[in-house]
C-alpha positions as CSV (number, residue, x, y, z in Angstrom):
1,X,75.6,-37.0,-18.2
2,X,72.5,-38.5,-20.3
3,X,69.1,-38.3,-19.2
4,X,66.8,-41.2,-19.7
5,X,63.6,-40.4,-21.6
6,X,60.4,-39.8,-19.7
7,X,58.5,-43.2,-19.9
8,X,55.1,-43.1,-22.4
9,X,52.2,-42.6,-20.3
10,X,49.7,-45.0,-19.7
11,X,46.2,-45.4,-21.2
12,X,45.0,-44.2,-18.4
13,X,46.7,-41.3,-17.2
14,X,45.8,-40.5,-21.2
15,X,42.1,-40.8,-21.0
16,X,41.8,-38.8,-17.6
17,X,43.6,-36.1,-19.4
18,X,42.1,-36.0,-22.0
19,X,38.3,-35.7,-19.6
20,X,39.8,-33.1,-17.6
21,X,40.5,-31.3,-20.7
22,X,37.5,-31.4,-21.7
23,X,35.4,-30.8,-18.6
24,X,37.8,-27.5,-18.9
25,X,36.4,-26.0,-22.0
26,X,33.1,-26.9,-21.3
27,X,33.5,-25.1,-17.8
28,X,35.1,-22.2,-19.8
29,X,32.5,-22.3,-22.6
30,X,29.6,-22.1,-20.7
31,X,31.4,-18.8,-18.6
32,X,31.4,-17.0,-21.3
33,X,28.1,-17.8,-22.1
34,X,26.8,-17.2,-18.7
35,X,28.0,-13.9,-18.8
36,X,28.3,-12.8,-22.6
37,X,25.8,-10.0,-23.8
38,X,21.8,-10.4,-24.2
39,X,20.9,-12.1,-27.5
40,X,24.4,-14.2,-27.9
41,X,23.5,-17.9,-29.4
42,X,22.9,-20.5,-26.7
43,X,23.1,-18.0,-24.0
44,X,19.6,-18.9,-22.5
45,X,20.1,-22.4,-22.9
46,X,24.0,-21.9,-20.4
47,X,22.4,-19.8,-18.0
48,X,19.2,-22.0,-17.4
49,X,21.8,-25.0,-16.6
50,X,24.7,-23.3,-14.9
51,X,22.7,-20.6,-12.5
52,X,20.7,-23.1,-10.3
53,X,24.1,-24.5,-9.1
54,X,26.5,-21.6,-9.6
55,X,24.3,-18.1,-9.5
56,X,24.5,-16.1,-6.9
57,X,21.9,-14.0,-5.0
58,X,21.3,-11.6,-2.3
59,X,21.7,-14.5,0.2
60,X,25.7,-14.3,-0.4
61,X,25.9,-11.1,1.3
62,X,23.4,-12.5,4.3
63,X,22.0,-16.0,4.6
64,X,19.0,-15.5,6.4
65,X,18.3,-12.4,4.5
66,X,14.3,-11.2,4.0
67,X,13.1,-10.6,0.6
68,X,10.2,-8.9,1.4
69,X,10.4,-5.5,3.4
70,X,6.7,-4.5,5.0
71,X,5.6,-1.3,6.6
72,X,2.3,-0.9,8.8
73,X,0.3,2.4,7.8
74,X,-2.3,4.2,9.5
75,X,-5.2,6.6,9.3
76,X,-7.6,7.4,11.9
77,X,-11.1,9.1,12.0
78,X,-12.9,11.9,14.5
79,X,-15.7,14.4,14.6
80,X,-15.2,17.7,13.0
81,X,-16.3,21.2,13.9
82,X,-19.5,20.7,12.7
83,X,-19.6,17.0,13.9
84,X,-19.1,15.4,11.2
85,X,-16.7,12.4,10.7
86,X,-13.6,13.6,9.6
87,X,-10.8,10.9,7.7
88,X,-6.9,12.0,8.1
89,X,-4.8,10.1,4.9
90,X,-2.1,7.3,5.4
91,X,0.6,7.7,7.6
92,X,3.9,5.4,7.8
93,X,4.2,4.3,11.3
94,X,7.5,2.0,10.4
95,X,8.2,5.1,8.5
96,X,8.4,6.7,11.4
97,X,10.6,4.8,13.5
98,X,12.8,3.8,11.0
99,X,13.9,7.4,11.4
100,X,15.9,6.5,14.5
101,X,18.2,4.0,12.6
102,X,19.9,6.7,10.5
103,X,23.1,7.7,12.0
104,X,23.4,5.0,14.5
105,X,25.8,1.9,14.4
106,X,23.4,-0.1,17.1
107,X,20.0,1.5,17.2
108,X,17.6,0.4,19.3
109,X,15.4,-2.2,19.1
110,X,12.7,-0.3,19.6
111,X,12.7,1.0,15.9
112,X,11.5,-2.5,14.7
113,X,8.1,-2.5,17.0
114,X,5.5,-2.1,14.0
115,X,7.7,-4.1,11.5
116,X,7.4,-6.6,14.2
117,X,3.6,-6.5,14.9
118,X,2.9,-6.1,11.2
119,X,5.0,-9.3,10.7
120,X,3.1,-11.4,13.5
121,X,-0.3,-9.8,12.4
122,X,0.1,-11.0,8.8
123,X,0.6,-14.5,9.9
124,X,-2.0,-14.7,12.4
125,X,-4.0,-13.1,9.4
126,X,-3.1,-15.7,6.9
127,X,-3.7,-18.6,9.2
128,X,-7.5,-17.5,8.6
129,X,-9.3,-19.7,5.7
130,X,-10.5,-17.2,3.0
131,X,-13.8,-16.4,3.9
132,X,-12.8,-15.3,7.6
133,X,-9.8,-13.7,6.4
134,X,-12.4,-11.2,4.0
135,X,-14.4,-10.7,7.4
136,X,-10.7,-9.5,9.2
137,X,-10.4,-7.2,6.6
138,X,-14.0,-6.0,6.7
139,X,-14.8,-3.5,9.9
140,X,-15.6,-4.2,13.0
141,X,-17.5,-1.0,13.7
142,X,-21.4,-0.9,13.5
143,X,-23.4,1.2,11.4
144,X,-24.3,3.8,14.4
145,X,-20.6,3.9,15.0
146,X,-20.0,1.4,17.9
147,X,-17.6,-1.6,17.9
148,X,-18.9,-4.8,17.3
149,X,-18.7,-7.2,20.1
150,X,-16.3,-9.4,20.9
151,X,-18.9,-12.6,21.3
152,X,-20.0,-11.3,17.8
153,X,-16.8,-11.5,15.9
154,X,-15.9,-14.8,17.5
155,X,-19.2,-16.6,16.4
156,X,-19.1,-14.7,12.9
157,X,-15.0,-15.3,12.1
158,X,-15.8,-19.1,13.8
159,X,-16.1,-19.9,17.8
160,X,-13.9,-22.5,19.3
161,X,-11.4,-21.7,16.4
162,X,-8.1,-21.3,18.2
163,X,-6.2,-19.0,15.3
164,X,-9.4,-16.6,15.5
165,X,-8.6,-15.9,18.8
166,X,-4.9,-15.9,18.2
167,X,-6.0,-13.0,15.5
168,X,-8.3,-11.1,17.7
169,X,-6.3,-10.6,20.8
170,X,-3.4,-9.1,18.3
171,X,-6.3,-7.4,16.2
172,X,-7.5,-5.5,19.6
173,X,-3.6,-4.9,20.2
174,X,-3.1,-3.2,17.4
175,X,-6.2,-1.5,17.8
176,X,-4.4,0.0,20.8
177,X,-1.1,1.1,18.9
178,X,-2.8,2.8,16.0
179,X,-4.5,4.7,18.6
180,X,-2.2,6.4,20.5
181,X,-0.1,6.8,17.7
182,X,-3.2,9.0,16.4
183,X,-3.9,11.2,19.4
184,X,-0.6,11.9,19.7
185,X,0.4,12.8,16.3
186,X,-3.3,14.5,15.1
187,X,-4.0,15.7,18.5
188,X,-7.8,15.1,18.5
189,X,-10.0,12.6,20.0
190,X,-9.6,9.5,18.1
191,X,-12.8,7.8,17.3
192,X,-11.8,4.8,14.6
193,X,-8.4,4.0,13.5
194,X,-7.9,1.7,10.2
195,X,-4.3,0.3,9.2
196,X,-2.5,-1.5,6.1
197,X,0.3,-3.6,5.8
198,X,2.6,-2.5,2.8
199,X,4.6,-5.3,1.5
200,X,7.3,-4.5,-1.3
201,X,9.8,-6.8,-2.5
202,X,13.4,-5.5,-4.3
203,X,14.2,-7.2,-7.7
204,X,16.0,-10.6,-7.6
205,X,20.0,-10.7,-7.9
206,X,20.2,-10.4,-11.2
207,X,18.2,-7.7,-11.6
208,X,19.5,-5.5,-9.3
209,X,20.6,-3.0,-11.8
210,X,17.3,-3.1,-13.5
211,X,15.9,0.4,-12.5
212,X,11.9,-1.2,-13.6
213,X,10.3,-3.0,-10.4
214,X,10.6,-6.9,-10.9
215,X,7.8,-7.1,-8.5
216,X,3.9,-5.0,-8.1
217,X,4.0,-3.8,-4.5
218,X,0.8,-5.6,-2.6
219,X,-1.1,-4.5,0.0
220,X,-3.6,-6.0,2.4
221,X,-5.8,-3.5,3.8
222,X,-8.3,-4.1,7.3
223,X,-11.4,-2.1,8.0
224,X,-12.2,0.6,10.3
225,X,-11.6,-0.3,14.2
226,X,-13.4,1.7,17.3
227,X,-10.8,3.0,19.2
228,X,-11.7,1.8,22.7
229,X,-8.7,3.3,24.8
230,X,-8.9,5.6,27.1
231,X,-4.9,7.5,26.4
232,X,-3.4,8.6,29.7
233,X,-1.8,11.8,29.2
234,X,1.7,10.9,30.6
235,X,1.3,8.1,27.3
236,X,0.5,10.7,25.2
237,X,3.3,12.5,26.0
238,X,5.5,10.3,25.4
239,X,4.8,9.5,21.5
240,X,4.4,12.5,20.8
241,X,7.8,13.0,21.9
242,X,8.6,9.9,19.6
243,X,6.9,11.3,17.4
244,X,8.8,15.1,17.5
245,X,12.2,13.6,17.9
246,X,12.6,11.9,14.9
247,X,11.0,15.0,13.0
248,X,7.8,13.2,11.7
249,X,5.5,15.9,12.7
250,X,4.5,17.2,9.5
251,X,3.5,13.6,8.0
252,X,0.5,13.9,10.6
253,X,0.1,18.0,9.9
254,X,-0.3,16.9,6.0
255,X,-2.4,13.7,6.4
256,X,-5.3,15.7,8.7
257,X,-5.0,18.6,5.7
């Protein structure tokens, strides 16, 4: 039985071989560029083409995925022995509650209260044009101790400004958290709390390995606020149950030493 020979390809089916051949190599080439050692010839030059389209980054594990992780701090003042004012150091507050996500498939929701406020406070913050957001971060407590008022701070940060008000309100909020927070883990009457806002990033993708920080860890500290709360002692209670059942006790024993 005889087999007639295949018949000559056309010009065609020539020329797209001969492309997908070569789109091939190229494709192959610039792999092994992408991914050869430091200091390899024309390395720089594969990677700066093929990793906007093909790189990955954290985002293929998560798409909406943050890449900035924030805590909110606090320290808080009162009167010593002797009457004098008396400044406790910084305490993690999202350190804090964070503690009650270890161990737990579904933790509450509750854990993610002063990311949360940090997160809203910052924007409400950075809606602010520069020169009222240096008087946020300035105090609002006068020289003989006493907060300034309200009317004040609106004319001063700018009256009939709608995000100065947004701030405030959340400003006098926080106010409020910080507080009981303090009398519950110092145990003394709070006079003036003061917070920061901790922002650190983690190194991009490709530097995950890299054990040197890609990125300086910023921080936006606000001034001293009176704290103007009168702390039922059921409330009291309560945090400092928070406060004893995720074992953070001694972070408020070493911050008033």
């Amino acid at each position: 039985m005889s087999t007639s020979p295949d018949p000559p390809l056309s010009r065609s089916a020539r020329i797209t071989g001969l492309v997908a051949l070569a789109v091939t190599a190229v494709v192959m080439l610039t792999t092994v560029l992408v991914v050869a050692p430091a200091g390899t010839p024309l390395r720089a030059e594969a990677r700066s083409v093929a990793l906007p389209y093909f790189g990955q980054n954290w985002r293929v594990f998560a798409p909406d995925i943050l890449k900035t992780d924030r805590t909110l701090e606090l320290r808080a003042q009162w009167s010593g022995p002797d009457g004098r004012p008396v400044q406790s150091d910084w305490v993690s507050v999202t350190d804090i509650e964070h503690r009650s996500v270890t161990g737990h498939v579904v933790p509450s929701r509750i854990a993610k209260s002063s990311w949360n406020a940090a997160g809203t406070y910052l924007q409400r913050y950075l809606a602010l044009d520069e020169a009222q957001r240096d008087r946020a971060r300035d105090s609002f407590v006068t020289a003989d101790g006493e907060a300034v008022a309200d009317e004040q701070l609106i004319r001063t940060l700018g009256e009939g400004d709608a995000d100065v008000i947004r701030f405030l309100r959340l400003d006098y909020m926080l106010m409020r958290y910080a507080t009981m927070y303090a009398v519950a883990g110092f145990g003394r009457p709070i006079e003036q709390v003061q917070w920061r806002i901790v922002r650190e990033r983690p190194n991009d993708f490709q530097n995950r390995f890299v054990e040197e920080r890609q990125f300086a860890t910023a921080t936006t500290t606000f001034g001293w606020r009176r704290s103007r709360v009168t702390v039922a002692p059921r409330v009291v209670q309560e945090y400092r149950e928070l406060i004893r059942r995720h074992g953070a006790g001694w972070l408020f024993a070493e911050a008033a030493s």
